[in-house]
C-alpha positions in Angstrom: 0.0 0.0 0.0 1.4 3.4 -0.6 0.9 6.5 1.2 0.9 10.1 0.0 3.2 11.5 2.6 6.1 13.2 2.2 8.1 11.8 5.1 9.3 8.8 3.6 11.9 8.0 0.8 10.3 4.8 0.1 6.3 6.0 0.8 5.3 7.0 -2.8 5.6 10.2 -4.7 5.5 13.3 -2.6 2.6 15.8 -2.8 3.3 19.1 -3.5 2.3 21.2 -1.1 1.2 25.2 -1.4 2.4 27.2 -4.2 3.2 31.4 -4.6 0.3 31.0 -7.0 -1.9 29.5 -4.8 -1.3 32.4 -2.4 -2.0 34.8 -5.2 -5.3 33.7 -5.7 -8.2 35.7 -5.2 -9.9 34.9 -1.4 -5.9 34.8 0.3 -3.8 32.3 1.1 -5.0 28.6 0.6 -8.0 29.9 -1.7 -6.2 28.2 -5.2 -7.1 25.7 -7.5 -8.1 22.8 -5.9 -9.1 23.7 -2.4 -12.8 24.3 -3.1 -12.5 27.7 -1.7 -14.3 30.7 -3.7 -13.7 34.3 -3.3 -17.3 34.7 -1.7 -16.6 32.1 1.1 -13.8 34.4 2.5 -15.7 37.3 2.8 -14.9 38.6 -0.6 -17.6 39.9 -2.9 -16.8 41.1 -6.5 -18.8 44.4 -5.5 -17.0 45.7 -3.4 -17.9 44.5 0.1 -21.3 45.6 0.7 -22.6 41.8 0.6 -20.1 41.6 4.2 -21.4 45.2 5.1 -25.1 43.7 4.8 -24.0 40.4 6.7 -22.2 43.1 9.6 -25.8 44.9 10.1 -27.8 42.4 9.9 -25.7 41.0 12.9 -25.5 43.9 15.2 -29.7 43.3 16.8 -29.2 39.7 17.0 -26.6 40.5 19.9 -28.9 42.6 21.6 -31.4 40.2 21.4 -29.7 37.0 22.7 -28.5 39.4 25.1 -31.9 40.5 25.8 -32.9 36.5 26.2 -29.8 36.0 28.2 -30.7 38.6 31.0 -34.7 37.5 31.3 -33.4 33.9 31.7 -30.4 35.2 34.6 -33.6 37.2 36.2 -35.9 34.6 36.0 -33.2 32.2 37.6 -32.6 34.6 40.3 -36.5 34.8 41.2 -36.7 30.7 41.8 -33.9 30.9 43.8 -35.5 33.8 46.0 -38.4 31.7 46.2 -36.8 28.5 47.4 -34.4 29.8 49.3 -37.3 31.8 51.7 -38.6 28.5 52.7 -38.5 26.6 56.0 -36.9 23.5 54.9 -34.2 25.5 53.1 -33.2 27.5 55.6 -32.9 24.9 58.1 -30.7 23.5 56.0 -28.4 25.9 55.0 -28.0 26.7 58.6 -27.2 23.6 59.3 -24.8 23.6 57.4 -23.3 27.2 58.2 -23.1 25.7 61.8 -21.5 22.5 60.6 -18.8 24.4 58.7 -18.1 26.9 61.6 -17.5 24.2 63.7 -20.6 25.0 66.0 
């Protein structure tokens, strides 16, 4: 069985690996013939950027919103722990505890 590494003198022939041509492609480095990269999957657009600009926007309110989401979760978390931690059995508990820790 060969192998297409280049480590090897006796593994195969070696693959070449990136060229100054490949690097010179449109998209950046790594963007050549071959890789199944296109200029539009690097954030490149033929006119002039505004596809990216669009994509930027678009962006900025989801933020806020998952931030939004984020904070009624943290507040609603907040609440049920209010609410369990006022009763009875809890705070026997943690007392307990408190006084188990301290040693009293």
């Amino acid at each position: 069985m060969q192998s297409t590494g280049a480590t090897g003198a006796d593994e195969g022939p070696a693959t070449p690996g990136p060229t100054a041509a490949d690097d010179a492609a449109p998209g950046g480095a790594g963007a050549g013939p071959g890789t199944g990269a296109t200029p539009a999957s690097h954030g490149v657009d033929p006119a002039g950027g505004v596809r990216r600009l669009r994509r930027v926007a678009g962006d900025a309110g989801m933020a806020t919103a998952e931030y939004a989401i984020a904070t009624l979760a943290a507040v609603g978390f907040a609440g049920l722990l209010v609410v369990i931690l006022k009763g009875n059995e809890v705070k026997g508990l943690l007392t307990g505890i408190i006084r188990q820790a301290l040693g009293g």
